[in-house]
C-alpha positions in Angstrom: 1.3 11.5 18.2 0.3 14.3 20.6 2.4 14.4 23.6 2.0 16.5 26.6 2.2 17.5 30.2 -1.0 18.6 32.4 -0.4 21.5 35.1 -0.4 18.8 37.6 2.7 17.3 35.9 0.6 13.9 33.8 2.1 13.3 30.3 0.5 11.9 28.2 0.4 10.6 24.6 -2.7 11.1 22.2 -3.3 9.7 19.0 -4.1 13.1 17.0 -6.6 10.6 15.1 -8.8 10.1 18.0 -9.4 13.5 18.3 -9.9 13.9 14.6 -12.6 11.4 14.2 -16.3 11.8 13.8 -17.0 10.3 17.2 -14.7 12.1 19.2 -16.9 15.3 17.8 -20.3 13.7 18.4 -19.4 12.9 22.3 -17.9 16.7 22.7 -20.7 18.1 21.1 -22.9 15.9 23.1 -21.0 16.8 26.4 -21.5 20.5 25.4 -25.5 19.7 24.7 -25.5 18.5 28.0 -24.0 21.8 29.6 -26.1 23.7 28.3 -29.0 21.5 29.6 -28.5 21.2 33.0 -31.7 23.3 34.0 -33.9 20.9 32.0 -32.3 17.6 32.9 -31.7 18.5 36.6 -28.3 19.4 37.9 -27.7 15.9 39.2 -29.2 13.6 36.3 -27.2 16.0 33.6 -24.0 15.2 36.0 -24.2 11.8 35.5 -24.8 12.1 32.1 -22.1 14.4 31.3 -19.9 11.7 33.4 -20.7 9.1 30.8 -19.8 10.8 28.5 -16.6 12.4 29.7 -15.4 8.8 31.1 -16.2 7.5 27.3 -13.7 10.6 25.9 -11.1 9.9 28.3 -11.1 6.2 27.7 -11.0 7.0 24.1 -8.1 9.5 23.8 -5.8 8.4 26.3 -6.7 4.3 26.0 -7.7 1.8 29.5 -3.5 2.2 30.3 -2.9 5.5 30.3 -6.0 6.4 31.6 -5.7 3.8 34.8 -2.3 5.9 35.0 -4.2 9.4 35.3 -6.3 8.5 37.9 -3.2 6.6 39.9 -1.5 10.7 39.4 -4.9 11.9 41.0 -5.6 9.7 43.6 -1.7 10.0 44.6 -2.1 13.8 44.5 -5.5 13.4 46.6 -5.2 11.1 49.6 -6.0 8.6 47.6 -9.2 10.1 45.9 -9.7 10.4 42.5 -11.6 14.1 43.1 -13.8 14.8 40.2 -12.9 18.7 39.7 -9.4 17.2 39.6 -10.3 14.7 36.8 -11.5 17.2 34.9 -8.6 19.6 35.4 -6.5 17.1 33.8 -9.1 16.6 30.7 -9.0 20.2 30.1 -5.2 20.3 30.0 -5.4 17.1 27.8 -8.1 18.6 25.4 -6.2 22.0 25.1 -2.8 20.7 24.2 -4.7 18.1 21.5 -6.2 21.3 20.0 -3.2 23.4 19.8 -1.4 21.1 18.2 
């Protein structure tokens, strides 16, 4: 078990399975595709795209609980707004700590 704490002060537990497995790969490889994409797609389809996606991770490395409990930290942080640069603040602390360890 990965365990951590974001900048903003979320800790967290992560199965080091879920991020070993095939189709945690496929999705970050499929998020990156996206990135990358954006001028094809359009910036505001690939956003929503890249949202699926991102939601799908999340739900997967953290589980429903834990991440119900991120955006609760957010939204307490952010007048009650669950800010999407924020969001994804946290999934890059998450993401780096699961691959230094």
């Amino acid at each position: 078990m990965i365990e951590g704490k974001t900048r903003s002060g979320f800790k967290f537990k992560v199965d080091e399975n879920v991020v070993n497995d095939w189709g945690f790969m496929r999705r970050m490889s499929r998020i990156n595709t996206i990135a990358k994409s954006i001028e094809e797609l359009g910036e505001g389809e690939a956003q929503l795209v890249a949202f699926e996606e991102i939601d799908a991770v999340l739900t997967d490395v953290l589980g429903e609980k834990q991440f119900d409990s991120l955006l609760k930290h957010i939204r307490k942080q952010n007048n009650g707004c669950a800010k999407l640069d924020a969001v994804l603040q946290e999934w890059y602390d998450i993401i780096g700590a699961a691959k230094n360890s």
